[in-house]
C-alpha positions as CSV (number, residue, x, y, z in Angstrom):
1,X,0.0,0.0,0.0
2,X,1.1,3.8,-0.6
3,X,0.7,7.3,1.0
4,X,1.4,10.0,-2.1
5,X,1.2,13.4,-0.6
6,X,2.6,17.0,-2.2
7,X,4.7,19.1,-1.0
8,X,3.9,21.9,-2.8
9,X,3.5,24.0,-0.2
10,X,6.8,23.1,1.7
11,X,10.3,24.5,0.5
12,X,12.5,22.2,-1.3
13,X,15.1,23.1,1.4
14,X,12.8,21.0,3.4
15,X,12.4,18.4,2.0
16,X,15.1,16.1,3.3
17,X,14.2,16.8,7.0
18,X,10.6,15.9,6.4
19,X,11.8,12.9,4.7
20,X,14.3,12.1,7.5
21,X,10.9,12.7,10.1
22,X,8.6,10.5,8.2
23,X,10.8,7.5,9.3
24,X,9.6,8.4,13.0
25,X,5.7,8.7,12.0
26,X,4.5,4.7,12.0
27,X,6.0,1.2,13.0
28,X,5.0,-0.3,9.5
29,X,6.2,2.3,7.1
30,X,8.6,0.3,4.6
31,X,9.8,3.1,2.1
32,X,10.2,6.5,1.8
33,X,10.8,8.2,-1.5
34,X,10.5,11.8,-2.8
35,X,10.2,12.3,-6.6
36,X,10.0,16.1,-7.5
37,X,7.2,17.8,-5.3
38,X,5.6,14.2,-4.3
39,X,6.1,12.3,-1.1
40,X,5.1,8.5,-1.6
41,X,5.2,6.4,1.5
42,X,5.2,2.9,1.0
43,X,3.4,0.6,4.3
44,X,1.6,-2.2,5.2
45,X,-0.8,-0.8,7.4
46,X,-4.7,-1.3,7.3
47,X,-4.7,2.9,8.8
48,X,-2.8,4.0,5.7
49,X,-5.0,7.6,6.2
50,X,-3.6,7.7,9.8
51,X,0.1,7.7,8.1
52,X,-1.4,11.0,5.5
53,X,-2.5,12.6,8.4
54,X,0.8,12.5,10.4
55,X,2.7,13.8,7.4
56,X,0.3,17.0,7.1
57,X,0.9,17.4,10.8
58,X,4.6,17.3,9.8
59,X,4.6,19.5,6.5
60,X,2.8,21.8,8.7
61,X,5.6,21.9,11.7
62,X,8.0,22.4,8.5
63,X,6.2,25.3,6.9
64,X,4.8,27.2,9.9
65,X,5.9,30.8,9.4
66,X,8.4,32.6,7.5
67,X,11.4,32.7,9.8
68,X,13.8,33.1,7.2
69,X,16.5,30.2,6.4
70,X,19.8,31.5,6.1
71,X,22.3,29.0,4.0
72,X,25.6,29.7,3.3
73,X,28.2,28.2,2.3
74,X,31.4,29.8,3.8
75,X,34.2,26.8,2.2
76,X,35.0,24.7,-0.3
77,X,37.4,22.4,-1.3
78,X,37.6,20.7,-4.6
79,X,39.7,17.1,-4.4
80,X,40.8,14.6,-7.0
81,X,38.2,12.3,-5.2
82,X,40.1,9.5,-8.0
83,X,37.3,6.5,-6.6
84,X,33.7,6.6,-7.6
85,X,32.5,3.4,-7.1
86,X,30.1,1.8,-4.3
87,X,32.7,2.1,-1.4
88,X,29.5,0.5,0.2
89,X,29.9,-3.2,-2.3
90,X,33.4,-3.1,-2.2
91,X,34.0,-2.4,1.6
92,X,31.4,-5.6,2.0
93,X,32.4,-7.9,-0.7
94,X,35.9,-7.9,0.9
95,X,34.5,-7.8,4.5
96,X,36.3,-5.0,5.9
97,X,32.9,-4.0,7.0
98,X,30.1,-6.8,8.6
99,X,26.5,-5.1,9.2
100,X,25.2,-6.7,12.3
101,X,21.9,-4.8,11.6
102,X,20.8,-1.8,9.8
103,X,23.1,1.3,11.8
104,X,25.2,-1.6,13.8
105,X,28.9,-2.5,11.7
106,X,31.8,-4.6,12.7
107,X,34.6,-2.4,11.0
108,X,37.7,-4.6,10.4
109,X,41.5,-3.2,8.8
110,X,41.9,-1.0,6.8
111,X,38.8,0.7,7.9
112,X,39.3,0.3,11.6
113,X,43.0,1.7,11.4
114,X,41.7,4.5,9.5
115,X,39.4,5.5,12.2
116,X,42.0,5.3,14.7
117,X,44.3,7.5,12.5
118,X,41.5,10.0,12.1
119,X,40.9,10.4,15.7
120,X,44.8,10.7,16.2
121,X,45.0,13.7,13.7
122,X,41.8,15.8,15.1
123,X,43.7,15.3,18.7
124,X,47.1,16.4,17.8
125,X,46.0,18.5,14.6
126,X,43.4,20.4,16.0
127,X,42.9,19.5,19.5
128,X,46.5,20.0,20.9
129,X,47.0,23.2,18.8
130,X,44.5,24.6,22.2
131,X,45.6,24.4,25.9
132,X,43.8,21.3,26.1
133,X,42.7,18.7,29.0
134,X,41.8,15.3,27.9
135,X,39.1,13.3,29.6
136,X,37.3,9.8,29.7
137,X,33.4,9.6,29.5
138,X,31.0,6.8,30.2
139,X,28.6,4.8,27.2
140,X,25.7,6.0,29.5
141,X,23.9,8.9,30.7
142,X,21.8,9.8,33.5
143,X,18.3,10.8,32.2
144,X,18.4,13.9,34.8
145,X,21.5,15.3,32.2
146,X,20.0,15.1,29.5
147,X,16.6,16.8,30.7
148,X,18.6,19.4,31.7
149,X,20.3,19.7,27.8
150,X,16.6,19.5,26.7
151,X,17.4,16.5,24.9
152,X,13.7,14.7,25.2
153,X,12.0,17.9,24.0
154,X,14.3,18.6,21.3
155,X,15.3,14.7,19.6
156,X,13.2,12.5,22.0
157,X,13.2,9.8,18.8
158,X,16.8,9.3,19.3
159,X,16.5,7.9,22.7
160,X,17.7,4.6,24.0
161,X,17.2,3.6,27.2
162,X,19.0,1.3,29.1
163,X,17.0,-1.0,31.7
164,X,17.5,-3.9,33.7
165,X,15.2,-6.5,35.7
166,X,13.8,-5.1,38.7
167,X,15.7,-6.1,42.3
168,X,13.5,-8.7,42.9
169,X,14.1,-12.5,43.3
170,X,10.7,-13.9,41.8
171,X,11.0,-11.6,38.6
172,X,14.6,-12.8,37.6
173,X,13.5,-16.2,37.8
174,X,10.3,-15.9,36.5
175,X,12.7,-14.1,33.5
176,X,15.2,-16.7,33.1
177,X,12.5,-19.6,33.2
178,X,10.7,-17.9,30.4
179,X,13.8,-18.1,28.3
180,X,14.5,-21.9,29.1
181,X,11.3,-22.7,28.3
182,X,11.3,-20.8,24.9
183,X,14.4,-22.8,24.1
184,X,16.4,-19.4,24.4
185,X,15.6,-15.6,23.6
186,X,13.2,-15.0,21.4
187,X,11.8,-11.4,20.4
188,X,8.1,-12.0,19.7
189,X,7.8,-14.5,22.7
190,X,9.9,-12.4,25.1
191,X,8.0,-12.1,29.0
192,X,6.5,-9.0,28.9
193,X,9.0,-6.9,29.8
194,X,7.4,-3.4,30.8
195,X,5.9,-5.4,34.0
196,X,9.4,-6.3,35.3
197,X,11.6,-3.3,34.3
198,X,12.2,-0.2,36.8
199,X,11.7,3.2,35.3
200,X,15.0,4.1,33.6
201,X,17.7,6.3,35.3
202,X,20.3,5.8,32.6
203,X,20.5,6.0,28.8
204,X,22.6,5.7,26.1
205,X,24.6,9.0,25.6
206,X,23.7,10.7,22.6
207,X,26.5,13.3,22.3
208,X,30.3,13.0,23.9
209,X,30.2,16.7,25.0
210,X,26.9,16.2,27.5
211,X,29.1,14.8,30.3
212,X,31.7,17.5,30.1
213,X,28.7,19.9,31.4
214,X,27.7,17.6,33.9
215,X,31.2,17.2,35.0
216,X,31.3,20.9,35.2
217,X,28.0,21.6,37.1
218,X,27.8,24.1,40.0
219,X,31.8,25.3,39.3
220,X,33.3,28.5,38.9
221,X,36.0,28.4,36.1
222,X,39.0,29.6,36.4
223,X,40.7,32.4,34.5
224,X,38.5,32.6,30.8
225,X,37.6,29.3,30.7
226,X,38.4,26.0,29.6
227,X,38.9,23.5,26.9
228,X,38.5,19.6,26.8
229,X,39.0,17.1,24.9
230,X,37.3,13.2,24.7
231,X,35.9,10.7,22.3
232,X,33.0,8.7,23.2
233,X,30.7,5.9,21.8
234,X,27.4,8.3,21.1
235,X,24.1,5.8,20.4
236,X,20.7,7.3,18.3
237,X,18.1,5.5,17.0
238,X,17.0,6.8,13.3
239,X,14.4,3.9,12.5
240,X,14.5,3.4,8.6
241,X,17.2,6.3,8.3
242,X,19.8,4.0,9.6
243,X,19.8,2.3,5.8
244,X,22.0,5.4,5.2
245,X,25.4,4.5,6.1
246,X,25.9,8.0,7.8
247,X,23.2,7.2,10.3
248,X,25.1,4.5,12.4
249,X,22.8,3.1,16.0
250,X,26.5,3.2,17.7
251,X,29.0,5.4,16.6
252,X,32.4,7.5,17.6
253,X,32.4,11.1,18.2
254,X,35.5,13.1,18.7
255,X,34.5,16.3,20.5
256,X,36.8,19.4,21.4
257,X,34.6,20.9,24.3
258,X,34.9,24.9,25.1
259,X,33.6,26.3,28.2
260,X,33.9,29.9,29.5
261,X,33.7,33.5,28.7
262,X,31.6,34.2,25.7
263,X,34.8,35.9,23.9
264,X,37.1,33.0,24.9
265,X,34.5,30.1,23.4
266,X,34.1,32.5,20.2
267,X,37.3,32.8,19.7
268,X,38.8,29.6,19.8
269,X,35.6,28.2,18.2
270,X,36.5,30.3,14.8
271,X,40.6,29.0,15.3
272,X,38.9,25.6,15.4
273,X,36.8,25.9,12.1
274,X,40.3,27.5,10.6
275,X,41.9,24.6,11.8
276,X,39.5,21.7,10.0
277,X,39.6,23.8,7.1
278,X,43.5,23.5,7.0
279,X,43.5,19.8,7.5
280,X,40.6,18.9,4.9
281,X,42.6,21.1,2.3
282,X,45.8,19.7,3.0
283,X,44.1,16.1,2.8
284,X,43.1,16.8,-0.6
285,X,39.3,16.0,0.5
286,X,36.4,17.1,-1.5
287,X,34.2,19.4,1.0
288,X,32.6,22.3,1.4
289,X,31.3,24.0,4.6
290,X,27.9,25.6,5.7
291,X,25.9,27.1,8.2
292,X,23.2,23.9,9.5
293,X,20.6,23.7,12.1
294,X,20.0,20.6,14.4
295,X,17.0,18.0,12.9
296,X,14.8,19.4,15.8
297,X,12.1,16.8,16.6
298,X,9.6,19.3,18.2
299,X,6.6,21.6,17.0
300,X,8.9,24.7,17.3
301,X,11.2,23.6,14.5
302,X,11.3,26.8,12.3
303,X,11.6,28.8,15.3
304,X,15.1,26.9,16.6
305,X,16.2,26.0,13.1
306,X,16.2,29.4,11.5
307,X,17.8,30.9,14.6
308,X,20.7,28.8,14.7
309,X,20.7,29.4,11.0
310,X,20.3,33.1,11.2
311,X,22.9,33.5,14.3
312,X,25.5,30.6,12.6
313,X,25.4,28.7,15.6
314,X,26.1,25.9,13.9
315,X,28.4,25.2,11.0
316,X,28.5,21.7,9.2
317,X,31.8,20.6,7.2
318,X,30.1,18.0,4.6
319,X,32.7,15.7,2.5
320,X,31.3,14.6,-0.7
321,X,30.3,10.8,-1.1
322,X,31.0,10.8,-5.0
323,X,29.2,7.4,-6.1
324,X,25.9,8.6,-4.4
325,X,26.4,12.3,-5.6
326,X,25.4,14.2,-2.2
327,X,27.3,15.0,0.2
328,X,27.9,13.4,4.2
329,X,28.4,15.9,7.2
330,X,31.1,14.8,8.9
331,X,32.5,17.5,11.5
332,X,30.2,20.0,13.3
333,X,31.3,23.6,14.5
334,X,28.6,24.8,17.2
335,X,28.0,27.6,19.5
336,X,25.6,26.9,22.1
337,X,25.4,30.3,23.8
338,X,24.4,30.0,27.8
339,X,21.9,27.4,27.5
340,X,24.7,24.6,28.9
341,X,25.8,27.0,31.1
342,X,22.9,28.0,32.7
343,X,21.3,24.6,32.6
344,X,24.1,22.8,34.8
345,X,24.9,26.2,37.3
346,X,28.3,26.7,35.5
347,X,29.9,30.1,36.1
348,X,32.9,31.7,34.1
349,X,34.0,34.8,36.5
350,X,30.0,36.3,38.1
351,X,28.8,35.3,34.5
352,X,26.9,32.2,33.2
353,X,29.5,30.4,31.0
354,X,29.0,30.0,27.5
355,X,30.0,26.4,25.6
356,X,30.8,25.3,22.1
357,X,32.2,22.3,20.6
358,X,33.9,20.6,17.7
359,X,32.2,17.6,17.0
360,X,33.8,14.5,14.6
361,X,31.8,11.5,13.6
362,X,34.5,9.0,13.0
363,X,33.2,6.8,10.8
364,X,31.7,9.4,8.6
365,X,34.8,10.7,8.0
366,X,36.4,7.0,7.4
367,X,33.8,6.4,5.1
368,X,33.5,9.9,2.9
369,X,37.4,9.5,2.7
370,X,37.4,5.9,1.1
371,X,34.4,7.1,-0.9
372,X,36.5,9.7,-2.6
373,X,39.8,7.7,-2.5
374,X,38.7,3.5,-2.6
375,X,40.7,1.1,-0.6
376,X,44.0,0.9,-2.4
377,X,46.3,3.5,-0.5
378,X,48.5,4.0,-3.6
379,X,45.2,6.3,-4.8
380,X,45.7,8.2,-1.8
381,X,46.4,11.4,-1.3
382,X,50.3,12.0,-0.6
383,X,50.2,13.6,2.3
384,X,47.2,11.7,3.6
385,X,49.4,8.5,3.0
386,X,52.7,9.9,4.4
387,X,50.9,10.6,7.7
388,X,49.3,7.6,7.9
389,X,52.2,5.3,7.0
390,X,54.3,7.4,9.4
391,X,51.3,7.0,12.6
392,X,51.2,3.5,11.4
393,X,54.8,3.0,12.3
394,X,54.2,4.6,15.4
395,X,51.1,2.7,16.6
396,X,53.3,-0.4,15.6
């Protein structure tokens, strides 16, 4: 069965969040697909007017007022990019990668020593070029932190819980019996487990800077602030967007975290965009850089989106993916003004502090560069391959 809806009355610019939304509005949608102006949903549901009406609620979240929606693009970088196959086929047919399930990869050489090398240059590249403190964060987050980030009003679909059977003798029995008797775990015949699971405390962390503020709650900085350093496993759920390589369940994020006086996290939040700019043009990588907004999951979309467009709050670096001709965001420069600050009591001088962060997705950038470059190293760009034969020895 099929949904077909217009969008004629939505911008274009749009279009790829709605389509990116739709994944979020029913468990049995199958396909999405946007030809032209037309949005045709493909489902096997018997409420197939339920799924229309959910779109219209989100074409109307999308197109409620005119807010203005700055785009600029402020960089670019034109590379060889010498590959343009299906990095996708290739990376599989010689299983370098192994998808465990839509969004969920086993990454094995060369792609796993590329990542490692990429996180190595962004910390001694761009990271170490600041007076910098390095620090280790937890796969889990307490659900207090991130009500305080407004992370369950702003990308509630995202969320995964973590849970665990209740503290109580007759439930974990009752639990493991179930599975014995089943013959072992199966989904669909799994206890019910809402009737023996506490209310959640923890969850999967979303983003690596969110524990930096929480480690930073009720201080006073000293001097103009602070910089930090830390990678992280960062988990979101996508639904059906996770059929996109660059929408990974589990994935790596390389954050450099500013905190302090608005001029300080300004500042050095400009050196840091210089910075990734330098290193994608020295890498010979196809890019180009723009101002973005987050893919906010609430009724006041337009209103968040076109400010953080209008005030360049956020800035996207997006490396070409040449075989699927679009292109794959793979570091973000943001500017979160006091809203960290205030939110976890953090003070720089008598003054709220102000954050920022440089954000890396890993993978993304693994992927985009062996998009634009294939697997065989001689096709590499020299100074890419000089680095990374050089860390190799190094790591070695």
């Amino acid at each position: 069965m099929e949904c077909i809806i217009s969008l004629e009355r939505l911008s274009p610019s749009q279009y790829g969040q709605l389509k990116y939304s739709c994944a979020f509005v029913d468990e049995q949608i199958d396909d999405i697909l946007i030809e032209g102006a037309t949005l045709r949903i493909a489902h096997h549901s018997p409420h197939g007017e339920r799924i229309a009406a959910r779109v219209e609620r989100l074409i109307d979240r999308f197109n409620s007022g005119d807010y203005g929606f700055k785009e600029n693009i402020i960089y670019t970088n034109e590379g060889a990019m010498p590959y343009r196959g299906d990095i996708i086929a290739e990376l599989a047919a010689t299983k370098t990668i192994k998808m465990l399930e839509p969004g969920m990869f086993i990454f094995r050489e060369p792609f796993s020593s590329l990542m490692r090398f990429f996180d190595y240059s962004f910390v001694t590249r761009i990271a170490r070029r600041f007076p910098v403190k390095e620090e280790a964060y937890p796969a889990v987050i307490h659900c207090d932190t991130l009500n305080k980030t407004n992370h369950f009003t702003s990308f509630p679909e995202h969320i995964h819980f973590v849970a665990h059977l209740r503290e109580d003798l007759d439930v974990i029995e009752r639990f493991s019996q179930s599975i014995r008797d089943s013959g072992g775990w199966k989904h669909e015949d799994a206890l019910a487990l809402d009737e023996h699971l506490p209310k959640p405390k923890l969850a999967m962390n979303p983003a690596t800077c969110y524990h930096c503020y929480e480690g930073l709650q009720d201080e006073t900085l000293e001097g103009d602030g602070v910089i930090v350093t830390a990678i992280s496993k960062c988990h979101r759920f996508e639904s059906k967007n996770h059929a996109d390589f660059g929408r990974l369940l589990d994935f790596s994020m390389r954050e450099v975290i500013l905190v302090g006086k608005p001029e300080f996290v300004k500042e050095n939040r400009m050196k840091a965009l210089g910075y990734v700019q330098e290193l994608a043009a020295e890498w010979g990588i196809d890019c180009f850089m723009e101002n973005a907004n987050d893919p906010f999951f609430t009724n006041d979309y337009q209103v968040k989106a076109s400010f953080q467009r209008n005030q360049e709050m956020k800035f996207e670096l997006r490396l070409t993916v040449p075989y699927l001709d679009k292109s794959l965001a793979c570091c973000s420069v943001n500017f979160h003004s006091s809203t960290f600050g205030a939110a976890f009591n953090i003070k720089a001088g008598k003054r709220t502090a102000v954050t920022g962060c440089i954000a890396f997705g890993i993978e993304r950038w693994t992927f985009a560069f062996l998009s634009q470059f294939g697997l065989d190293p001689a096709n590499w760009p020299a100074a890419f391959r000089e680095q990374y034969d050089a860390w190799q020895e190094k790591a070695l």
